[in-house]
C-alpha positions as CSV (number, residue, x, y, z in Angstrom):
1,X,0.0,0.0,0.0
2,X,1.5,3.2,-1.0
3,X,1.6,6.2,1.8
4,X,-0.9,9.3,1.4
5,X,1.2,11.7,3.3
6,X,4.7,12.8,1.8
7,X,6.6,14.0,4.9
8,X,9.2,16.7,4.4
9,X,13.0,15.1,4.7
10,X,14.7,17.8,5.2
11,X,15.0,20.8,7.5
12,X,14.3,23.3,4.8
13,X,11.0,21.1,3.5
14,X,9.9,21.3,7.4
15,X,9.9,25.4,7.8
16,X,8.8,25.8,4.2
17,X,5.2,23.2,5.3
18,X,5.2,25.3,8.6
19,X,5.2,28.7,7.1
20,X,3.0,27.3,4.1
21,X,0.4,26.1,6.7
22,X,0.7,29.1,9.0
23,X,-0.4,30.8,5.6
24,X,-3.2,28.8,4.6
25,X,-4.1,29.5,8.5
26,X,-4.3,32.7,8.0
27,X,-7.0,32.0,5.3
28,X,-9.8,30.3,7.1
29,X,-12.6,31.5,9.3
30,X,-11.2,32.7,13.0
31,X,-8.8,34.9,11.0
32,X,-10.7,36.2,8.4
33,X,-13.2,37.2,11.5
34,X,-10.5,39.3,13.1
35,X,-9.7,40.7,10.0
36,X,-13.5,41.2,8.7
37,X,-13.9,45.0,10.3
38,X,-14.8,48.2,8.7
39,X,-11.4,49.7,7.7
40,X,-10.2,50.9,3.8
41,X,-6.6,50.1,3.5
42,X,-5.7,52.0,0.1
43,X,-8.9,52.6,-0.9
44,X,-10.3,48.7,0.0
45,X,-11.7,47.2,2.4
46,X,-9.3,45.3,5.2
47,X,-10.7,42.0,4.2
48,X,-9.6,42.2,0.5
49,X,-6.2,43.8,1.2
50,X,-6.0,40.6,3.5
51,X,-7.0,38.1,1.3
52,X,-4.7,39.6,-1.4
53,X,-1.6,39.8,1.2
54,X,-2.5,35.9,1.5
55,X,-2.8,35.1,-1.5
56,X,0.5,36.5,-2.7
57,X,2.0,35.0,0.4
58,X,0.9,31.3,-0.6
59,X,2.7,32.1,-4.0
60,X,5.9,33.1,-2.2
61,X,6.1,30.1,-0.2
62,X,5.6,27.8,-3.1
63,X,7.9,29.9,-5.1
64,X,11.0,29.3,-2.6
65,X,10.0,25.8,-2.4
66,X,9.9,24.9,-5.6
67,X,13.3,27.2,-5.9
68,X,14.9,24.9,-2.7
69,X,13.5,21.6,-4.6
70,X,15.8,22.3,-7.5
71,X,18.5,23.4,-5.8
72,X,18.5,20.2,-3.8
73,X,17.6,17.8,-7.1
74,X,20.7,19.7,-9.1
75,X,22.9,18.4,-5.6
76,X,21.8,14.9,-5.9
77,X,22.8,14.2,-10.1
């Protein structure tokens, strides 16, 4: 039987699956309610600037991740 969770090996793929689920964290429900108030940031409401700062964020993580993978990979040939 094959196993359904990939665990990180290194020490590198460990912080990157921290900060990416600290991220993703910072998407869901008891956030968003802290964030959900009545404030324009720039000209939008808190809530959108939020969900745009962790939106970008997820891409950043998976950026440097995928930038670590390769580094690693080119180690290994």
């Amino acid at each position: 039987m094959s196993r359904l969770v990939v665990l990180p090996t290194s020490r590198a793929g460990w912080v990157l699956l921290i900060v990416f689920v600290a991220v993703v964290a910072a998407g869901i429900w008891p956030v968003i309610g802290w964030v959900n108030r009545a404030v324009l940031v720039l000209g939008l409401p808190l809530l959108v600037v939020w969900s745009y700062l962790v939106i970008f964020a997820c891409f950043a993580v998976m950026l440097i991740a995928n930038r670590v993978l390769e580094r690693k990979e080119d180690h290994h040939d």
